[in-house]
N, C-alpha and C positions, 0 to 999 in steps of 0.2 A: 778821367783818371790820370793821375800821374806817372808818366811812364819809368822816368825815375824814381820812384816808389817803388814800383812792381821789380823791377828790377835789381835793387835792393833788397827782394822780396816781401815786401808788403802785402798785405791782403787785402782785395778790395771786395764787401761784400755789397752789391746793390738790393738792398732790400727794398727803396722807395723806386717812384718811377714805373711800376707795372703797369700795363693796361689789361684786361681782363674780358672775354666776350665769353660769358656763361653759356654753355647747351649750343659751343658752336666749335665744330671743327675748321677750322679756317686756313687753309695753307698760305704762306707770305703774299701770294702775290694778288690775296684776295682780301686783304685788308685795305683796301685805298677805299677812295671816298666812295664807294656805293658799298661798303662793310657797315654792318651794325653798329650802332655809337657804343665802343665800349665803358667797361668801369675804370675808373682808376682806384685802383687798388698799392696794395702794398704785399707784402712775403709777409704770410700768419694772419694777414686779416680776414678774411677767407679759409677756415680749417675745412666745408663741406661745401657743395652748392643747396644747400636748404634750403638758405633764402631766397633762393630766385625761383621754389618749387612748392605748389600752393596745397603739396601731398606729404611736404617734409621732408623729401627721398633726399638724401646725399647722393645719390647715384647720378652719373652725367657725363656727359663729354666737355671740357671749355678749351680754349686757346689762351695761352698768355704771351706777352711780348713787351719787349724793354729795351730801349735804347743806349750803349754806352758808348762813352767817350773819351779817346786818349790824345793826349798833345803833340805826341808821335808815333809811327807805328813800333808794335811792339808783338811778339808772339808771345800768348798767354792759356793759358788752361783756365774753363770753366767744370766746378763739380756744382752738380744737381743733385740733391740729397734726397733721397726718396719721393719721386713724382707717383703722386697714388691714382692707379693702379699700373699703370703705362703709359710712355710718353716716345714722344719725337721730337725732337729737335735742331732749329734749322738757324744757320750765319749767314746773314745777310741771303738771303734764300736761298741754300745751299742744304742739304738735310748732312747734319754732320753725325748723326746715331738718335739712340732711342734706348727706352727700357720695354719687352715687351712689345705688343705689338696694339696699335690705337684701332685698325678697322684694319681685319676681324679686329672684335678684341680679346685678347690673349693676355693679362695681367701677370709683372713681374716685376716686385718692388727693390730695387736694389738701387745704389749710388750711381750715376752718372759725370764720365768724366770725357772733355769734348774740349780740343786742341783747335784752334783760330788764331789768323792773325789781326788784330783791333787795331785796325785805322780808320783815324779820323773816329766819325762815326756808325758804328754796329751793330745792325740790328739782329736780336735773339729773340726767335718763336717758339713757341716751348708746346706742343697741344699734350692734351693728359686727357685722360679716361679713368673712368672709374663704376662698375658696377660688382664690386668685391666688399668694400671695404665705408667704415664709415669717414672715413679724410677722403679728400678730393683735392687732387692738385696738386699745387705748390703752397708745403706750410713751414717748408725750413728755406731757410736763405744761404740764395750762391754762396759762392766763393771765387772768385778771381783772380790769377797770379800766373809768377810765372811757373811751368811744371815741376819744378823741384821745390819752392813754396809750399805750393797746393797737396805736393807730396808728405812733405814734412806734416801739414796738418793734417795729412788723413792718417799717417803713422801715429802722431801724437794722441787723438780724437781716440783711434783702435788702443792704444795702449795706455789712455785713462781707464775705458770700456774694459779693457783686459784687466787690469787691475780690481774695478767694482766688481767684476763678474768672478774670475778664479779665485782671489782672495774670499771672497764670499764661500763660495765652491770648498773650500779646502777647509776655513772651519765648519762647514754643515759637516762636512766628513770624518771630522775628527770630534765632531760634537757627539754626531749620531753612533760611532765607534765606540765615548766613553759611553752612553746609554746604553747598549749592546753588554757592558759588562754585567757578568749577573749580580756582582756586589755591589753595583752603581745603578737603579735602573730608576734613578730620581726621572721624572716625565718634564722635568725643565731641561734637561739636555735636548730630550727628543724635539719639544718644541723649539729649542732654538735652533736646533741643525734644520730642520723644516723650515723653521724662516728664515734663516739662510739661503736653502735651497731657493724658496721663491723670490728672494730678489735677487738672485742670481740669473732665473727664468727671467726677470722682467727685465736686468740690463745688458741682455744677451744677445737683442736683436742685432745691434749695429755687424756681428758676425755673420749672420745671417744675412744683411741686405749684402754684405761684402760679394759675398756668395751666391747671391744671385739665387736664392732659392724659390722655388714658384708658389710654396704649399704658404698664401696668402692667411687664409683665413685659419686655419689650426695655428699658426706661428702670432698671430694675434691675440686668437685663445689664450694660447702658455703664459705669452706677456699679461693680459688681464689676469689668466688665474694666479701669476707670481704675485700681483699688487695684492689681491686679495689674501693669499697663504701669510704674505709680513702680516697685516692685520690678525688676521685670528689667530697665531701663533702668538704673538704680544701680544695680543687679549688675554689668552691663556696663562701665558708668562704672567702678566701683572695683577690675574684672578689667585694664581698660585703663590706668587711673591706676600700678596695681600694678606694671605687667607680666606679668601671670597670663592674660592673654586666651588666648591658643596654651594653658595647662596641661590634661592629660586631664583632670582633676576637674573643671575651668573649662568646658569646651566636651562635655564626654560627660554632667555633671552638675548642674550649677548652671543652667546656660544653658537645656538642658531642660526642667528643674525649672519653673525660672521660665512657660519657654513655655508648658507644660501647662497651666499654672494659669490663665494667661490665657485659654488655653481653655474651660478650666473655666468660669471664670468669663461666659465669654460664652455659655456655652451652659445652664449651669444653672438660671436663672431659666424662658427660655423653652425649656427642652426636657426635661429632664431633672428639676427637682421635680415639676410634671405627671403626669410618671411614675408617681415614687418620693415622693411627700409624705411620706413618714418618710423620706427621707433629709435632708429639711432641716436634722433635728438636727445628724447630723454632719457635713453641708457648711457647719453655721455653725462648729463650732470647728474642721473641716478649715480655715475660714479663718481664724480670728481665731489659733490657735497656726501656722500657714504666715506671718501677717506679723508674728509677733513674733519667729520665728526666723529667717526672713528678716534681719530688723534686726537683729539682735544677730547674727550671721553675718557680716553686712556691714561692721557696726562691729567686728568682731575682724578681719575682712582690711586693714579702716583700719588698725588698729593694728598690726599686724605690718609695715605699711610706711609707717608716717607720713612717715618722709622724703621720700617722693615722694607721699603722698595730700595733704599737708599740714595745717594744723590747721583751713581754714576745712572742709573734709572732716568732720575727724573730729567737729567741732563740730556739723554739717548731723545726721552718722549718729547722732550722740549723743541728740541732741534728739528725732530720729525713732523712735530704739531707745526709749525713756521714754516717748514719746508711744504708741507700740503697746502698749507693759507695763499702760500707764494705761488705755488702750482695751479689753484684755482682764478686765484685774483689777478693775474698776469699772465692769464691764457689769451693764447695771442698776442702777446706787448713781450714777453722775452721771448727769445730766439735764443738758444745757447750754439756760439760760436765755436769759440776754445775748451769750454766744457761741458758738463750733464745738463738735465733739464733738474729744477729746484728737489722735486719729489727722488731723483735717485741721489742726491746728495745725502737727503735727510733719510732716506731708505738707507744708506751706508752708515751713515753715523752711528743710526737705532741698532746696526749692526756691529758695529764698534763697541757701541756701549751697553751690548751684552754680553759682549765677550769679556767685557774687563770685568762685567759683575761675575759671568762664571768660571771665568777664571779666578777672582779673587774667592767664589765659593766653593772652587776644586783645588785650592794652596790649604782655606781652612778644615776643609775637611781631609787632605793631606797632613795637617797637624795634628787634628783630632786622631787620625790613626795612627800617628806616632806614638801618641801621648796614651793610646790604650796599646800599643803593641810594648811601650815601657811598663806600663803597672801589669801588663799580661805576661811577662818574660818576668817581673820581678815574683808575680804569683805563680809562675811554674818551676820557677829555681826554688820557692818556697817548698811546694809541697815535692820535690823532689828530693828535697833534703829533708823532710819528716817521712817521704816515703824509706828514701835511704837508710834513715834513722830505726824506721821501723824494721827494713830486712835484715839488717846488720842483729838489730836487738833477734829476732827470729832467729837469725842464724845461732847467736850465741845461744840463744835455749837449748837450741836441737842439739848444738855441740857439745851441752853440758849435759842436756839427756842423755846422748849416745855414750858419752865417758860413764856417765855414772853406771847404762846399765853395760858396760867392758868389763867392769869390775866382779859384779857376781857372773856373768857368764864365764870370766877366764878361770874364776876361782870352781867353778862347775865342771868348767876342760879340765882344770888342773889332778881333783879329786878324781875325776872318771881315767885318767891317765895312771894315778898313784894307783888309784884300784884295779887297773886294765897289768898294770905293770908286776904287782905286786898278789894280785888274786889268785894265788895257787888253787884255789878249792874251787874257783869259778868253773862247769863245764860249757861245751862247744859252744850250746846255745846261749848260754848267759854273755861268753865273750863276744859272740858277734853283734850281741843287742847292744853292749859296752861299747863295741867298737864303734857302731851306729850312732850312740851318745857322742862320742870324740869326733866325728865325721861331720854330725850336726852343728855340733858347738862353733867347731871349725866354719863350716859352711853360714851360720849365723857371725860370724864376727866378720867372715867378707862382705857380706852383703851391708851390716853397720855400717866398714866400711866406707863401698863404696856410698852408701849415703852420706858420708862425711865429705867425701871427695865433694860430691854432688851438692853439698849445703854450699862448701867454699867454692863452686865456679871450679873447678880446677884438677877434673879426673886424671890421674896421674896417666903418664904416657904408656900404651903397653910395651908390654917386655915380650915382641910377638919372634916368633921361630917358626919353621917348620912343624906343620902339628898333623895330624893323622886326624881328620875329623870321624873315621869310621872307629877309631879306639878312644877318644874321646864322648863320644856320642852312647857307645855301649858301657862304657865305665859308670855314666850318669843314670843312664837306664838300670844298670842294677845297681847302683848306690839310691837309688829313687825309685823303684817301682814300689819298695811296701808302703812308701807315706804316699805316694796315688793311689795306691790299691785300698788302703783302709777307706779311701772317701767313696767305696762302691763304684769304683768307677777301674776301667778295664785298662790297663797301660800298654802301649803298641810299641815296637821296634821296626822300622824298614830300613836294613843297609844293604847296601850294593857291594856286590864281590869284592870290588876290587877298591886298594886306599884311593882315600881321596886327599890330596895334600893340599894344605895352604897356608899362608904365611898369619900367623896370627895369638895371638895371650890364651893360653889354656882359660886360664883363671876367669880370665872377662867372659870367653866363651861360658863357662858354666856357669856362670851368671846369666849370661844372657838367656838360657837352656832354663837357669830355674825360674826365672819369671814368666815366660812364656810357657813353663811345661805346667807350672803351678795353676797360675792366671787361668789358663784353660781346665784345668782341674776345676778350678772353684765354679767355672759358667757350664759343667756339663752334667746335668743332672745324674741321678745314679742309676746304673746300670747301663751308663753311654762308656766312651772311649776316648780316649786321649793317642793321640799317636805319633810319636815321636820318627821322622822321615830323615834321608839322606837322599841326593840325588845329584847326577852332572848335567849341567844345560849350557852349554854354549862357552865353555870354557868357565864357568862359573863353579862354583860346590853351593847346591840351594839345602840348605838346612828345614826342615819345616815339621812345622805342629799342629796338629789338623785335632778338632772336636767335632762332638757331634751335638754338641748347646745350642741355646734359643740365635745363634747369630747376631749380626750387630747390624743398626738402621742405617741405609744407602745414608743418610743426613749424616750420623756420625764415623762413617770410616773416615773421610780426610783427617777426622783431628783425632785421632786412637792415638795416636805418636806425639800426640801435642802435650806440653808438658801440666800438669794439673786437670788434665781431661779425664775422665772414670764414668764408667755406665754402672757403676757399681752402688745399688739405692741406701740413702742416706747418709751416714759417714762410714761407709766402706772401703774408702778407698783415698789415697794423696793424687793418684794420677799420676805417679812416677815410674813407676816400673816398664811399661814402654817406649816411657820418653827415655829412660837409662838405657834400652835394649838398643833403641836405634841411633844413638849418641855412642856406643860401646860400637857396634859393630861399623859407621862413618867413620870412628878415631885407625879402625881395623884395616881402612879401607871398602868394606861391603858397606850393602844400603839392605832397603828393607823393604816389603810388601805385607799386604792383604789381601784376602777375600773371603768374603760374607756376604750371606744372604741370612735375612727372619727366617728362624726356625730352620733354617738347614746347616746349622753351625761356623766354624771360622776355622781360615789357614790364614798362620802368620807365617813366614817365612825371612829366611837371611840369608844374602849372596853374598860369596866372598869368592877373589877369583883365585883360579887353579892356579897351581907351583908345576904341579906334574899329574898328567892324564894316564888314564890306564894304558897298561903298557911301556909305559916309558921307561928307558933304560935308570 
């Protein structure tokens, strides 16, 4: 090695040069001439000890050792990148650390980093164990340099790893998020946050050896079941893209396929090598020919449909497909130094180039909702203005009806006035039946009216004073007990001794008084009661009108007050009169109540608050 190189910071990595003694723990000073003749080997040419085992088992103990050489001394750092399953390692026979423990054995795969000084020539022992896992040994190659070197690249190595993992990480979670919406719940989201998710599992180990974590064989699992999850997620993806999702081949056999394997995968590390340790063999090219076919499988249903998979598609499977071929065919012969192994490039890319397609198909379907939220705003301005059209034209009917019937009613007050005014020969009772006419008339052209008010929006403000609800209350009572009393039906007064004052429109008041006293008139069959109440509660004046009628259904009390609501059968009814009552007495200040029960009749009631309590000076 060049010493001025390393110091420079160069990198030296000795991949050639190994010697190898399979199924032998050897410590340094037991390698001289009565030691086993070992192999010469290389870093990667050896993934298991299989072939030295007539059972197939990877499982084993070996020794490895490597001679290097610098032109001067120089103090340098060696990293040893995952010795599977535990190792020791020894400088010029010195034990300078380990992963793990070799005998007992106690397995724990993580990075090793081991500070010497290299003069002349230096010998490194390296022994590993392995009855975990199906790698054995040494299959990534040193590193050498100086500590700040070695540092940089293990910084750099983690924050390539960091970037394929989070960034993976962050759209599965924003994939899986837009899927989550209920107006979006296309099943190509879902799948591609899911394959996201797994190849994020699969290039997440290097954090994991950082860390030193012991749990071997589950952390194996996750990485197999990641490789497998990108597959059958982009199965799914390119079945759906296609239109092939529904085909029997699609769903009896690919779909399967796929699932299995993720199975497989997740159970094989921790269940099933254990077992079977010579099935390792062929669960490792069970898997490395299942994802190369896989991909190239995938990439010919791209191309049988690129008009609908597109080309950023076929360009994702392309790169994938190539990346798996490389992964297979150059296992053992690459070693990735300064970057990923081929399979997490082309795992990255496929993930790249799904996002650009759903992206580019969550902009279009971001247009598409533009483009109906404009013709859906142009057809609500539409019928809003035929709606408009329409109540406007209603309004003017109702406002030409109520004028036209002004005319014979006032000319009816007018006549009942001349005749009230000028009837000398009338006696007591005829005048008071007259007066009753003029009172009526009267009371008919307010209530027109307030439906005039009520057609324009626009109930005039009251003209409220101090009012005597208890002289009010009994005015209406007898200006109104004989048009109740004619309906067979019995009319009630309850006032309290003493005034009750409150700020409020006569006029609205007995309004509000005649729809309520009425309304209950019409629901209480004959020979029942109406009863017009006064009472104090809590500073309040409660006005109330109680029957003894059929009641109204628990369903419809909330909406009595709603305006165009009526329990009254067939066209009996606008539905206006208590939406006017509780709109009359809110403008007053008071609100309003019910209760009812079927067949035990109704109290409506109006609170308005007190000016002055009894007693008050």
């Amino acid at each position: 090695m060049d010493a001025d190189a390393l110091e420079r910071g160069a990198l030296a990595v000795p991949v050639d040069g190994w010697q190898l003694w399979p199924d032998a723990l050897l410590a340094p000073g037991q390698l001289g001439a009565g030691a086993p003749a070992p192999v010469d080997t290389y870093i990667g040419q050896f993934l298991t000890l299989r072939p030295y085992h007539a059972d197939g088992s990877p499982y084993g103990a070996a020794t490895w050792r490597v001679r290097l050489r610098a032109d001067r001394p120089v103090q340098v750092c060696m990293l040893i990148p995952e010795a599977y399953c535990a190792s020791a390692v020894y400088v010029n026979g010195e034990l300078v650390g380990g992963t793990g423990s070799v005998s007992p054995y106690a397995p724990r795969v993580a990075d090793g980093l081991y500070a010497f000084r290299l003069n002349g020539e230096t010998e490194v022992v390296v022994q590993t164990a392995n009855f975990t896992h199906y790698a054995s040994g040494l299959i990534y190659p040193p590193v050498v340099s100086l500590p700040a070197a070695v540092g940089r690249y293990v910084a750099l190595r983690m924050a390539l790893y960091g970037l394929l993992c989070f960034a993976s990480l962050a759209v599965a979670l924003f994939s899986v998020t837009v899927w989550l919406r209920p107006q979006n719940r296309d099943p190509l989201y879902l799948w591609f946050g899911v394959l996201c998710l797994g190849f994020a599992l699969r290039v997440c180990y290097p954090f994991f050896r950082a860390a030193g974590v012991p749990l071997i064989r589950p952390l194996y699992a996750l990485e197999d079941l990641g490789a497998f999850l990108v597959l059958y997620c982009a199965a799914r993806m390119v079945c759906r893209l296609g239109g092939w999702e529904e085909a029997r081949w699609a769903r009896y056999g690919l779909f399967p396929l796929a699932l299995a394997m993720c199975i497989l995968g997740a159970a094989a590390s921790p269940l099933l090598l254990p077992l079977l340790p010579a099935f390792s063999g062929v669960y490792g090219l069970l898997v490395s020919w299942y994802q190369l076919g896989m991909a190239a499988a995938l990439l010919l249903l791209s191309l049988k449909s690129a008009a609908r998979q597109g080309s950023i598609t076929l360009c994702g499977l392309g790169i994938f497909a190539v990346a798996q071929g490389a992964g297979v065919l150059w296992n053992g012969a690459y070693e990735p130094l300064w970057g990923a192994w081929p399979e997490e490039y082309g795992g990255f890319a496929l993930v790249l180039c799904f996002a650009a397609l759903m992206a580019g198909r969550s902009r279009a379907l971001a247009q598409e909702n533009l483009r109906l939220t404009g013709h859906l705003q142009e057809e609500v301005a539409r019928q809003t203005a035929d709606l408009t059209t329409m109540i406007q034209e209603r309004r003017e009917l109702l406002s030409g009806m109520l004028h036209d019937l002004k005319s014979p009613l006032s000319l009816v007050q007018n006549y009942a006035l001349l005749v009230q005014e000028n009837g000398v020969r009338l006696d007591g009772d005829q005048r008071a039946k007259l007066a009753l006419i003029v009172d009526k008339c009267r009371d008919l052209g307010g209530r027109m009216q307030t439906i005039q008010e009520w057609n324009q929006n626009q109930l005039t403000a009251p003209a409220t004073q101090p009012l005597d609800l208890c002289a009010v209350l009994r005015r209406f009572y007898d200006s109104n007990r004989p048009d109740v009393e004619v309906r067979d039906v019995d009319f009630l007064l309850a006032l309290p001794p003493a005034p009750c004052i409150v700020q409020a429109d006569g006029g609205q008041v007995e309004r509000i008084l005649q729809n309520l006293v009425y309304n209950a008139a019409d629901f209480t069959p004959p020979g029942g009661a109406v009863t017009l109440g006064l009472a104090q509660e809590s500073g309040w004046a409660v006005i109330s009108v109680a029957d003894t009628g059929r009641g109204i259904a628990p369903g419809d009390l909330p909406q009595v007050f709603r305006r165009g609501f009526t329990t009254r059968p067939g066209d009996g009814g606008l539905g206006l009169g208590l939406a006017i009552v509780k709109e009359s007495a809110q403008v007053m200040g008071g609100r309003v109540r019910v209760e009812s029960a079927p067949g035990a009749g109704s109290r409506f009631e109006v609170l308005f608050p007190l000016l002055q309590s009894p007693g008050s000076p």
